[in-house]
KOLDREN-599175 format. One line per field, with one value per residue (C-alpha): residue in three letters; residue number from 1; y, z, x. Coordinates in Angstrom, 2 decimals. Layout:
residues N
residuo	[ala  ...]
num	[NUM  ...]
Y	[Y  ...]
Z	[Z  ...]
X	[X  ...]
END
This chain:
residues 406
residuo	[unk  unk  unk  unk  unk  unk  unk  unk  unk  unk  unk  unk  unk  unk  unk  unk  unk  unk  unk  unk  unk  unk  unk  unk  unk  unk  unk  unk  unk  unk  unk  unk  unk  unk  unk  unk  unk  unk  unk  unk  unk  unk  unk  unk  unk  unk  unk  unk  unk  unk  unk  unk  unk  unk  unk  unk  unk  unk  unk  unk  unk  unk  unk  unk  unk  unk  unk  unk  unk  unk  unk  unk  unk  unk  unk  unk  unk  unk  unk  unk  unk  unk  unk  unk  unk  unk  unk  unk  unk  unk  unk  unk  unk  unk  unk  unk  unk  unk  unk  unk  unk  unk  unk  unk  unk  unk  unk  unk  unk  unk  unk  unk  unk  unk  unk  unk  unk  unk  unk  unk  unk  unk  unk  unk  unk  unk  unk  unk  unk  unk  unk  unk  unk  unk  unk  unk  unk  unk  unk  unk  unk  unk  unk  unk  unk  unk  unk  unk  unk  unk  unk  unk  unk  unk  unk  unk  unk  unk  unk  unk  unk  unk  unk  unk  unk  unk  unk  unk  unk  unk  unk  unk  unk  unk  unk  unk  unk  unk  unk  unk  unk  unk  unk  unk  unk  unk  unk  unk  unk  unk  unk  unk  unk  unk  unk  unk  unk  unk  unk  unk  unk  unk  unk  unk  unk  unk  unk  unk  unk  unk  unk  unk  unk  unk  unk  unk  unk  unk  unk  unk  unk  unk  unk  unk  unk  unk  unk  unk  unk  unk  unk  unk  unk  unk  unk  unk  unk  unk  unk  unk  unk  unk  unk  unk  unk  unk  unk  unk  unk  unk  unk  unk  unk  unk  unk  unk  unk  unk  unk  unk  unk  unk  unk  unk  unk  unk  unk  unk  unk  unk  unk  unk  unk  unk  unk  unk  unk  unk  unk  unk  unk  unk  unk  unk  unk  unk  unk  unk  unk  unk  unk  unk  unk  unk  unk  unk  unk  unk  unk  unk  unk  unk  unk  unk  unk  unk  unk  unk  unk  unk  unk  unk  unk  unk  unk  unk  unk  unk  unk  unk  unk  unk  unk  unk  unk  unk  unk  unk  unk  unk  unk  unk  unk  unk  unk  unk  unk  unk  unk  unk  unk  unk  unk  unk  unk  unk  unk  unk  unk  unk  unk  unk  unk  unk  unk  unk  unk  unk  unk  unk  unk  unk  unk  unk  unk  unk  unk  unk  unk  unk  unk  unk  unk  unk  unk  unk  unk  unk  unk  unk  unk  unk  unk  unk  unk  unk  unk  unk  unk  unk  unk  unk  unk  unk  unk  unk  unk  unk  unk  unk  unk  unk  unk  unk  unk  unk]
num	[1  2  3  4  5  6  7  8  9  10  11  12  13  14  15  16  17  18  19  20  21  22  23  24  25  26  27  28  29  30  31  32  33  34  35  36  37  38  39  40  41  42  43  44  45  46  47  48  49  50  51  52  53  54  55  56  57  58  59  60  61  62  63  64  65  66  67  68  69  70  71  72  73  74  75  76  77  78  79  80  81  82  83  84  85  86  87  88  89  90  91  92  93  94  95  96  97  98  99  100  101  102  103  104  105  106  107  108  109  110  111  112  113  114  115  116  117  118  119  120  121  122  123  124  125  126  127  128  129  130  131  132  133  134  135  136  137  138  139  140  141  142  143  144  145  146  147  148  149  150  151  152  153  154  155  156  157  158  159  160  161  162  163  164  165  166  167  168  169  170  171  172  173  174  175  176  177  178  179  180  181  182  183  184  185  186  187  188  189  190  191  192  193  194  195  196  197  198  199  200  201  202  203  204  205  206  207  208  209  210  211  212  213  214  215  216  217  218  219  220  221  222  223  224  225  226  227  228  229  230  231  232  233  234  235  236  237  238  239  240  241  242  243  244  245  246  247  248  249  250  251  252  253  254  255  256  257  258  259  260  261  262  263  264  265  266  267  268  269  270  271  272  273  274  275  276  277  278  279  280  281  282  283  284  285  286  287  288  289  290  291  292  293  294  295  296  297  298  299  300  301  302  303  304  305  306  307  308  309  310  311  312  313  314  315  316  317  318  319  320  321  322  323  324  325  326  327  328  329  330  331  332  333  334  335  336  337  338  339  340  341  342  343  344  345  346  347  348  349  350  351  352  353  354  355  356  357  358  359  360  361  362  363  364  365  366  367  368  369  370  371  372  373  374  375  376  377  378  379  380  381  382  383  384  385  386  387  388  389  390  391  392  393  394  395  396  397  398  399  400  401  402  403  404  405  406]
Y	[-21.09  -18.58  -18.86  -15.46  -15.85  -15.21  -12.12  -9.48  -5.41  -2.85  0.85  3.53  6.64  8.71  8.53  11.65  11.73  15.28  16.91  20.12  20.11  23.12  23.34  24.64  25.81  27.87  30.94  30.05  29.55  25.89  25.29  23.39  21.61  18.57  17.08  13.90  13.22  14.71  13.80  15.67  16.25  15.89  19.56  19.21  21.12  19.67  18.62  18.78  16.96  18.60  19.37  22.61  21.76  21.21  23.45  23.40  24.49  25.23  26.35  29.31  30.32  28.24  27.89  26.48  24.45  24.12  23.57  27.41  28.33  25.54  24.54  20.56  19.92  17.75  17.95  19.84  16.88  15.52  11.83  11.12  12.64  11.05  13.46  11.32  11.21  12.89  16.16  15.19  15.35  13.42  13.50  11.41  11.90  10.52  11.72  10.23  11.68  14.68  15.06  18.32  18.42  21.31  24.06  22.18  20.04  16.79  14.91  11.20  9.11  5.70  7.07  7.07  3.45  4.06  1.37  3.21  7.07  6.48  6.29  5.46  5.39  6.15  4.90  4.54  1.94  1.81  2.51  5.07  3.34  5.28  2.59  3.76  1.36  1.98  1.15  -1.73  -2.61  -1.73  0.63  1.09  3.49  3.60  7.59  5.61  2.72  1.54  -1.77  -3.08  -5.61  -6.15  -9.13  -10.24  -10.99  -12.72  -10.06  -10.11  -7.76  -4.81  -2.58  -1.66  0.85  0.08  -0.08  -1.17  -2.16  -5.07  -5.09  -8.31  -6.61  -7.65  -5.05  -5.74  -4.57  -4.51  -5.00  -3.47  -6.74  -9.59  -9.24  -8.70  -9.64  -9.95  -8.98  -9.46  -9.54  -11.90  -12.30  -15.32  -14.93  -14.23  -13.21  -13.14  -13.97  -18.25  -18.29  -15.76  -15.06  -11.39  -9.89  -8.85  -8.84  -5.27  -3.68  0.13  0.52  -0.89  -0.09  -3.14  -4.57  -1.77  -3.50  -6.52  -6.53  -6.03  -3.91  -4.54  -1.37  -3.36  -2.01  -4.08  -3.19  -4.37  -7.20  -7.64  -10.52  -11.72  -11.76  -14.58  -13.16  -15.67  -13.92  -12.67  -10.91  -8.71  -5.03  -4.83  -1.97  0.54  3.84  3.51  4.48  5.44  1.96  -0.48  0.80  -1.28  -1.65  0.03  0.71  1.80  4.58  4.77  3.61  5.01  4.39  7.35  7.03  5.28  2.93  4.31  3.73  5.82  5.10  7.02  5.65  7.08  4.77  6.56  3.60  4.75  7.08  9.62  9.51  9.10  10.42  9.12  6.10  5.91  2.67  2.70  -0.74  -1.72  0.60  2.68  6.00  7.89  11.57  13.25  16.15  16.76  16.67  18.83  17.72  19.56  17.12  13.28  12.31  11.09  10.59  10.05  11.12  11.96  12.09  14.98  14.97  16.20  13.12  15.60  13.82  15.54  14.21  15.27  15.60  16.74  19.87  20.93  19.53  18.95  18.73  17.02  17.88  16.68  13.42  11.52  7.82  7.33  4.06  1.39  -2.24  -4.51  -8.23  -11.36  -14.78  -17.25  -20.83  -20.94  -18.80  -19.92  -18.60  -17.99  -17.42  -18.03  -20.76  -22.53  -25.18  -25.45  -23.80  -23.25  -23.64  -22.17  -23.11  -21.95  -24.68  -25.46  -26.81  -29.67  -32.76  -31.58  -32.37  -30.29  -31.19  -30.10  -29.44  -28.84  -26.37  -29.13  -29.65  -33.13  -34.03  -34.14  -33.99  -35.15  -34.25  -34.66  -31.60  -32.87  -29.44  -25.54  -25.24  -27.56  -27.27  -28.80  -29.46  -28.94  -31.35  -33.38  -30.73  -29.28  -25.68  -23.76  -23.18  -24.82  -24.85  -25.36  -26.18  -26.72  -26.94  -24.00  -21.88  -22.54  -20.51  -20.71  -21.26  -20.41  -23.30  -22.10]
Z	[-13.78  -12.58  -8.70  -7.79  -4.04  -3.88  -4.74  -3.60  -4.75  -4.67  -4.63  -4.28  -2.04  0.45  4.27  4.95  7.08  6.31  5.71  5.58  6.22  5.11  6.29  4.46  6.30  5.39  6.62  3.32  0.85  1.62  1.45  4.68  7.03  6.79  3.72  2.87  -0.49  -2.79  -5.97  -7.90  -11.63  -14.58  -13.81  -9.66  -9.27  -6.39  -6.00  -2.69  -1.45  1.41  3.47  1.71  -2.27  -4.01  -3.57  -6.62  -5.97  -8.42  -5.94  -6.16  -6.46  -4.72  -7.02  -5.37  -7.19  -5.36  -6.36  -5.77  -8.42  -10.68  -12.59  -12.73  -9.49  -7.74  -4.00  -1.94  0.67  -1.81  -1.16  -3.61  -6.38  -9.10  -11.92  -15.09  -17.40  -20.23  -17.51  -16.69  -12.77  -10.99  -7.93  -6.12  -3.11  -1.44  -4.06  -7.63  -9.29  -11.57  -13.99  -14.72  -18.42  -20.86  -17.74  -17.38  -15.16  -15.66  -13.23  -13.15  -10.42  -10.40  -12.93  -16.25  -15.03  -11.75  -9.53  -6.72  -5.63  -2.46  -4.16  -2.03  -4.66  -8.40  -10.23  -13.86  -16.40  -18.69  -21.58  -19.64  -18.36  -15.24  -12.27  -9.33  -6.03  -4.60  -1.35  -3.23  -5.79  -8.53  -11.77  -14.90  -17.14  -20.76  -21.55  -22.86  -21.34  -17.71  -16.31  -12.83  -11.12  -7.72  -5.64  -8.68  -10.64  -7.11  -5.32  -1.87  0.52  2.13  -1.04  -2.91  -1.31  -3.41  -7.21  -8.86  -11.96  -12.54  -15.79  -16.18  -17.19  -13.79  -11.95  -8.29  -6.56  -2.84  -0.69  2.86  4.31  2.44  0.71  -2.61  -5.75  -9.18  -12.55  -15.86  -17.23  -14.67  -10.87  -11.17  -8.21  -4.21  -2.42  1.66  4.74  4.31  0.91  1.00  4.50  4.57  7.83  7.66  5.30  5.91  2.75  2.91  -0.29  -2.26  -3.81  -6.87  -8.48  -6.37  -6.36  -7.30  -4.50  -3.82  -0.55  1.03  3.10  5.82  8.88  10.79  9.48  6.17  4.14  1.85  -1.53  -3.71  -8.03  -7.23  -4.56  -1.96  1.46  2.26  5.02  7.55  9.03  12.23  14.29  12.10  13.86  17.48  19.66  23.86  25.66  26.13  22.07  19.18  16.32  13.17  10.99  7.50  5.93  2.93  0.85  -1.65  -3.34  -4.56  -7.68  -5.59  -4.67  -0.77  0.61  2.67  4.93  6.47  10.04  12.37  15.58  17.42  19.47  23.37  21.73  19.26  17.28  13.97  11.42  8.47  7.93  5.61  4.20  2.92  2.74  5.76  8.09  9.30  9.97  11.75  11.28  13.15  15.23  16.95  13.58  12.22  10.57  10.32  12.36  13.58  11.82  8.85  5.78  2.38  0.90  -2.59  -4.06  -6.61  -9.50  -7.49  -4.51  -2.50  -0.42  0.77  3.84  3.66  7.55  9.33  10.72  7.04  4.55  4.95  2.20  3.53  0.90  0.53  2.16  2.02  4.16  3.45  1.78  0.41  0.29  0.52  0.70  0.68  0.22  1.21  0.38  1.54  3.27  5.95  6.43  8.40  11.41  14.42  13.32  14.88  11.94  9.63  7.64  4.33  3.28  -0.05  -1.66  -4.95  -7.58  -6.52  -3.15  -4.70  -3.74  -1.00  3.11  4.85  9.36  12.01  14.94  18.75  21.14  22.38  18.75  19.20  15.11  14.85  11.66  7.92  4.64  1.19  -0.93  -3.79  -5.48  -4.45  -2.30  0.64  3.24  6.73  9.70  13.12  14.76  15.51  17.14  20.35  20.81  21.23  19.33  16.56  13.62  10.81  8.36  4.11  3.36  5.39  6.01  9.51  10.10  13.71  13.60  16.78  17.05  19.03]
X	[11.64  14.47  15.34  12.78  13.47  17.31  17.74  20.06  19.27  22.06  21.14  23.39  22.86  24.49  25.43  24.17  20.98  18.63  15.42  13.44  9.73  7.46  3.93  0.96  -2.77  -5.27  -2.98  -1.08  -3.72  -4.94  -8.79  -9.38  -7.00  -8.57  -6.97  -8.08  -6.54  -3.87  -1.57  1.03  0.90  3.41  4.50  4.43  1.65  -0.33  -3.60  -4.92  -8.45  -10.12  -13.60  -14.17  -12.83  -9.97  -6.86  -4.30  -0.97  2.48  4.57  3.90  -0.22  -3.03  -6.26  -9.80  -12.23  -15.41  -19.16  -19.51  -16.76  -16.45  -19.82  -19.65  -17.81  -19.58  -18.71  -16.50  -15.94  -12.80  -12.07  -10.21  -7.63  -5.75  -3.98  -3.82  -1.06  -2.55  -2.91  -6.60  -7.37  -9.82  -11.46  -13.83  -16.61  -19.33  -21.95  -19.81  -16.47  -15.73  -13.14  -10.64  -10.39  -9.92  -10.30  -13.90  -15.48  -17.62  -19.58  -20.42  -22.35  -23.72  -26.70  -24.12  -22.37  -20.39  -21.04  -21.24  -21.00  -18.67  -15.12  -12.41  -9.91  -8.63  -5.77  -4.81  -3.93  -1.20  -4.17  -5.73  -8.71  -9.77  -10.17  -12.13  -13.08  -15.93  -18.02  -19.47  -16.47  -14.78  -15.08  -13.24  -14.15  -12.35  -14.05  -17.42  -17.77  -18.24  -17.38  -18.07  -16.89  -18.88  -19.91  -22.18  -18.80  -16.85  -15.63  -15.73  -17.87  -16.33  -15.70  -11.83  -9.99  -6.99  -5.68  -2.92  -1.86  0.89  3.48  1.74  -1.67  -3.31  -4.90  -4.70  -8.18  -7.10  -10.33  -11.58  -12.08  -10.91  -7.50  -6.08  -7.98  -5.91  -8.38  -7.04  -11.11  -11.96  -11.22  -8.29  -6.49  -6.73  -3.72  -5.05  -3.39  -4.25  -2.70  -0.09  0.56  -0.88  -0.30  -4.12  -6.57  -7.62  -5.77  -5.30  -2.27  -0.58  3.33  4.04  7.50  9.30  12.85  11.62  8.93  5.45  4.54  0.81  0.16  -2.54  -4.47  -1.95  1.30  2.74  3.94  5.92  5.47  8.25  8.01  5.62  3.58  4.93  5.83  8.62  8.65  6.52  6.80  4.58  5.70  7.75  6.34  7.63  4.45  4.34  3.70  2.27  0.99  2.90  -0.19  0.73  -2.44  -0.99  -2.35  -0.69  2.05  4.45  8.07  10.14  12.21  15.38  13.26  12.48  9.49  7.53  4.49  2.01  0.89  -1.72  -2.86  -6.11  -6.45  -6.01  -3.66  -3.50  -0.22  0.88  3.62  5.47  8.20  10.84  12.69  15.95  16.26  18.73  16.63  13.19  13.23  10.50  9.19  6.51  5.02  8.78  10.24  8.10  5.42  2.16  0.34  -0.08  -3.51  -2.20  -4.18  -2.31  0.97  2.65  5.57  6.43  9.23  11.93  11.35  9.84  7.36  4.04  1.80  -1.92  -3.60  -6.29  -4.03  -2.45  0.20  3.62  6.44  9.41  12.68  15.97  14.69  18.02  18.01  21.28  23.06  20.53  21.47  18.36  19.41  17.10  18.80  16.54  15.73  11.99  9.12  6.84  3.82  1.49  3.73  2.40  0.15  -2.56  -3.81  -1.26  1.43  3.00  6.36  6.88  10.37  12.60  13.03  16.34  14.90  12.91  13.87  15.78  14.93  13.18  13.58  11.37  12.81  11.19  13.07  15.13  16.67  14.62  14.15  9.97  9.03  10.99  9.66  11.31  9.97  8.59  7.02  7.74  4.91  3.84  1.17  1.70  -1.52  -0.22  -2.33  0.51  2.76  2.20  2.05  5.55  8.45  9.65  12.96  12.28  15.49  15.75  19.44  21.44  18.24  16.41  13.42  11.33  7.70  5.40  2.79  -0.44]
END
């Protein structure tokens, strides 16, 4: 097995820091305010989800689709929009999903297969399968035949409200409630905060292999899984909020074609703020209301051909251009992970093949040795009944790591 976990990523940019937003309302052509959805197509015409329809936009002209002017559209409250490769849109609502095809519309609800008629998501496969998760699972749907995987087949309660596909052929089902779920034709494998060290297991998005990496968007912040889905590390409070606020509920995740990625955050916990985060791997940068953007409740984003990213709220759209973050150097050289972190039970340590065989010390905050392990495999799970609560080093060759015992 190659050495997964040290890994160091190069990508070239530019020191220069600017960005132009342009807003879109109703004043401009926009259906409703309240966008809840949108997705750009092969040509960058956008796709935009709202309360009243669907608004289509070149650029240029803005074109509604509603249940008034479109025979076979099958609600105007728009959940949900995916634009397919082959030029196809999709949306999805509370009452089923409707596809765009040939200047036509088609409806489909849980009567012709769908497992359910609340779609939270849709995504696509590398064969064109149509995946949709639902309030009660998921759906894929090959332009015949529908399959559903629900509770029935193992899934977890709390419905998908995430899909992605792997280069591996797994799709990656991310659940309301209970974590990741990998399907390759069965449910095979759970990635959750107890065996991966998810900062929550409330998944919102999801952003795979970008740079190597695989990004969990979470309603806590985000984490972020090596080639072999072991942790790496966690982003908790990207968006800087007024105090004593720090919880970062994700909305949405994306990567950009240099490998940037961009978050949407909203909080309307004792506060009402929200706005979008950038990555450039060294740093975070924050855009919101003062910036420019059209508003703070934050629902999805998109990002068009050109890198251009677009922010759907409840106030309008915003299209931030010539988003440039500057140099990129994202570095991780590490010997192990060690999750979950704070503990209260126990802990993982999850090491490179290298390691094995090597020592791995415990250490209290006095530097008082407490613990001595020789790793015999890359992945070893440690109770904490015999450690007080407090601080803790942990050290495998030159790497230390500190671990918060509760």
């Amino acid at each position: 097995m190659k050495n997964l976990i040290a890994i160091t990523l190069i990508l070239i940019g530019q020191s220069a820091f600017a960005q132009t937003f342009t807003n879109y309302t109703t004043a401009d052509g926009l259906l409703n305010d309240n966008v809840n959805a949108l997705d750009s197509d092969a040509s960058n015409t956008l796709w935009f989800g709202t309360q009243s329809g669907l608004s289509q936009f070149d650029g240029t002209t803005w074109t509604d689709h509603t249940t008034t002017s479109d025979p076979g559209f099958i609600d105007n409250n728009v959940l949900a929009v995916h634009c397919m490769v082959n030029g196809d849109v999709w949306i999805g609502t509370d009452f089923g999903a409707s596809i765009y095809s040939g200047g036509s519309w088609t409806s489909y609800t849980n009567a012709d297969g769908l497992a359910n008629n609340q779609i939270k998501c849709i995504s696509e496969d590398a064969t064109g399968n149509v995946w949709f998760g639902t309030n009660v699972g998921a759906s894929k749907f090959d332009g015949t035949t529908w399959t559903n995987i629900g509770t029935a087949q193992g899934l977890p309660f709390g419905g998908v409200v995430s899909i992605e596909e792997h280069s591996n052929g797994d799709m990656w089902l991310g659940t309301g409630l209970s974590g990741i779920r990998l399907y390759n034709g069965t449910l095979h494998t759970v990635i959750d905060e107890s065996s991966n060290g998810l900062i929550d297991n409330r998944i919102r998005a999801m952003v795979l292999e970008n740079n190597g990496f695989n990004w969990v968007a979470t309603a806590d912040g985000i984490t972020v899984l090596n080639n072999l889905n072991m942790f790496q590390t966690n982003y908790t409070t990207i968006f800087t909020l007024p105090p004593p606020d720090t919880l970062n509920p994700i909305e949405d995740i994306k990567a950009n074609s240099q490998g940037h990625i961009w978050v949407g955050v909203y909080v309307d916990y004792l506060v009402t703020e929200g706005g979008v985060c950038a990555y450039n791997g060294q740093q975070w940068f924050q855009f919101e209301v003062a910036d420019g953007l059209v508003g703070p409740v934050v629902r999805q984003l998109a990002i068009d051909g050109n890198d251009d990213v677009w922010v759907a709220t409840s106030t309008g759209v915003s299209k931030i251009s010539f988003p440039n973050l500057g140099t990129n150097k994202l570095e991780y050289d590490q010997t192990f992970n060690l999750y979950p972190n704070p503990t209260s039970g126990s802990f993982t340590i999850a090491v490179n093949e290298n390691s094995i065989g090597e020592k791995l010390s415990i250490y209290n905050a006095q530097m008082q040795l407490v613990q001595y392990e020789i790793l015999s495999n890359e992945k070893l799970t440690l109770p904490t009944d015999k450690l007080n609560a407090g601080v803790y080093f942990v050290v495998i060759g030159g790497q230390t790591e500190r671990l918060i015992v509760k």
